[in-house]
C-alpha positions as a LaTeX table, in Angstrom:
\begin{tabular}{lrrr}
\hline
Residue & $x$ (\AA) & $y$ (\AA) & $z$ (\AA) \\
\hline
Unk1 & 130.28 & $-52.95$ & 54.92 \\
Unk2 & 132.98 & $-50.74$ & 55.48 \\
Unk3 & 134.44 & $-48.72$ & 51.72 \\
Unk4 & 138.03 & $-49.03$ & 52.24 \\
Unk5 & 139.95 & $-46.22$ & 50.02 \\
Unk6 & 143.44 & $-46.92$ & 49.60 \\
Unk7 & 145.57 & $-43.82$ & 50.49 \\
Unk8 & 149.04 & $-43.31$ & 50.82 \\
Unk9 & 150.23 & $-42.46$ & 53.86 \\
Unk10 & 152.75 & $-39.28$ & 54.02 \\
Unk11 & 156.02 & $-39.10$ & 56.19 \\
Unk12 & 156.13 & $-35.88$ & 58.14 \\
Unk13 & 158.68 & $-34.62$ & 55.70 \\
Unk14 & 156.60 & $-35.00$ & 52.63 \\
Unk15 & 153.69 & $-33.03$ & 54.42 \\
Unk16 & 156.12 & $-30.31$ & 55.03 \\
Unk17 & 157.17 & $-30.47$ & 51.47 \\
Unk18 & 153.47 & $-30.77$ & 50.44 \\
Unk19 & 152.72 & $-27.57$ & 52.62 \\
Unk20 & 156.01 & $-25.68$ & 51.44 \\
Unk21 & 155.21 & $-26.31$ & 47.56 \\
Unk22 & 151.09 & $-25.71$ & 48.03 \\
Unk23 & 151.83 & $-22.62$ & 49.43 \\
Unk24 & 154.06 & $-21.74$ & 46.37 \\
Unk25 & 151.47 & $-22.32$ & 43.88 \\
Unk26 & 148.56 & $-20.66$ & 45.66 \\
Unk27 & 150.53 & $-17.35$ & 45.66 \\
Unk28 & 151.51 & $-17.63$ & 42.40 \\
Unk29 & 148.44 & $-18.51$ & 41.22 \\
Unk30 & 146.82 & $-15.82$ & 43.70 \\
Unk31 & 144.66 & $-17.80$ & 45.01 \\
Unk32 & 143.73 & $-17.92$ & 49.38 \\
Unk33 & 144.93 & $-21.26$ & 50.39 \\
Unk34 & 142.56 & $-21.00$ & 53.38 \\
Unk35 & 140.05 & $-21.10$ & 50.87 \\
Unk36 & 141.49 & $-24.24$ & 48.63 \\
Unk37 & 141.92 & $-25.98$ & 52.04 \\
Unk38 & 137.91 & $-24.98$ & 53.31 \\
Unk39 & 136.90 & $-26.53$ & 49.97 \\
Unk40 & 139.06 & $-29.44$ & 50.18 \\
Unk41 & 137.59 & $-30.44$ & 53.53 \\
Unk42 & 134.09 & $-29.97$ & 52.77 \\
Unk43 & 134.39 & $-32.62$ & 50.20 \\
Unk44 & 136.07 & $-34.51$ & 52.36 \\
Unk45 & 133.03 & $-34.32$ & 55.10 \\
Unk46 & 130.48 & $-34.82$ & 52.26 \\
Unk47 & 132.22 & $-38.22$ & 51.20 \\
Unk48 & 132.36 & $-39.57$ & 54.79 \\
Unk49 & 128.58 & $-38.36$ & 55.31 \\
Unk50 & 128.14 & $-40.49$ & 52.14 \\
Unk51 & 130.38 & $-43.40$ & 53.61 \\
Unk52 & 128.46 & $-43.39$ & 57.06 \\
Unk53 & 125.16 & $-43.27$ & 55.31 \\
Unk54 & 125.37 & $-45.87$ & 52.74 \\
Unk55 & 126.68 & $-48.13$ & 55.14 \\
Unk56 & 123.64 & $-47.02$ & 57.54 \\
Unk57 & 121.31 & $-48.04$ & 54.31 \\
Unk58 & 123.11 & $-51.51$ & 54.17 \\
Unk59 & 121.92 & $-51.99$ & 57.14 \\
Unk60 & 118.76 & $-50.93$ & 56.99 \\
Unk61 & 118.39 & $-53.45$ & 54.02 \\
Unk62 & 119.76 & $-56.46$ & 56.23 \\
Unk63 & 117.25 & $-55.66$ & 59.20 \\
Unk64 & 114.63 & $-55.44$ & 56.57 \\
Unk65 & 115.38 & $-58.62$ & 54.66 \\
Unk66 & 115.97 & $-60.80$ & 58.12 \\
Unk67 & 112.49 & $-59.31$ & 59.32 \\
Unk68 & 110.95 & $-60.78$ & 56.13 \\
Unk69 & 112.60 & $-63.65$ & 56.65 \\
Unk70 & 110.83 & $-64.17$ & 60.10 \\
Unk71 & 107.03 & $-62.99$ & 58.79 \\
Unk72 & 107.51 & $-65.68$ & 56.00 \\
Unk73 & 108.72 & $-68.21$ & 58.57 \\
Unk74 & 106.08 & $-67.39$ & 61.62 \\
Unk75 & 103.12 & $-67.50$ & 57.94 \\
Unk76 & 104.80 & $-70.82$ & 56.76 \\
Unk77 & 104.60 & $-72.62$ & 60.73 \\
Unk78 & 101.15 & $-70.88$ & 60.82 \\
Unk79 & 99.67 & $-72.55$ & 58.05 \\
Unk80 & 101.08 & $-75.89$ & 58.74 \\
Unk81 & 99.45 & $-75.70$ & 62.11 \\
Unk82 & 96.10 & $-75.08$ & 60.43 \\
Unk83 & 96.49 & $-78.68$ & 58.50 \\
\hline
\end{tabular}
């Protein structure tokens, strides 16, 4: 179960502009872009870790409910043998 996020999806020209203007605003703010950027991308890692491992508990869950599925099947044809 993939989480689709809807993002827009920049022209080359609007990253440059993007670039151009954050650069503008970190120095007059004072601020190290390098460091806005680092923190940026960490949260960006930390929601595709989330991403990769909620869909790796999905399917955990699946494997798990479809092996239940079999015990209670393999019990039910077990004790209709015994009749």
């Amino acid at each position: 179960m993939a989480i689709s996020t809807k993002r827009k999806k920049y022209k080359a020209a609007e990253i440059t502009e993007l670039s151009r203007y954050f650069k503008e605003v970190t120095e007059a703010f004072e601020e190290d872009p390098k460091q806005i950027l680092a923190h940026y991308q960490a949260l960006y890692i930390a929601e595709k870790q989330k991403q990769m491992f909620d869909e790796m508990i999905v399917e955990k869950r699946k494997k798990l409910i479809e092996r239940q599925k079999r015990t209670q099947e393999n019990s039910n044809s077990g004790s209709e043998l015994a009749q």
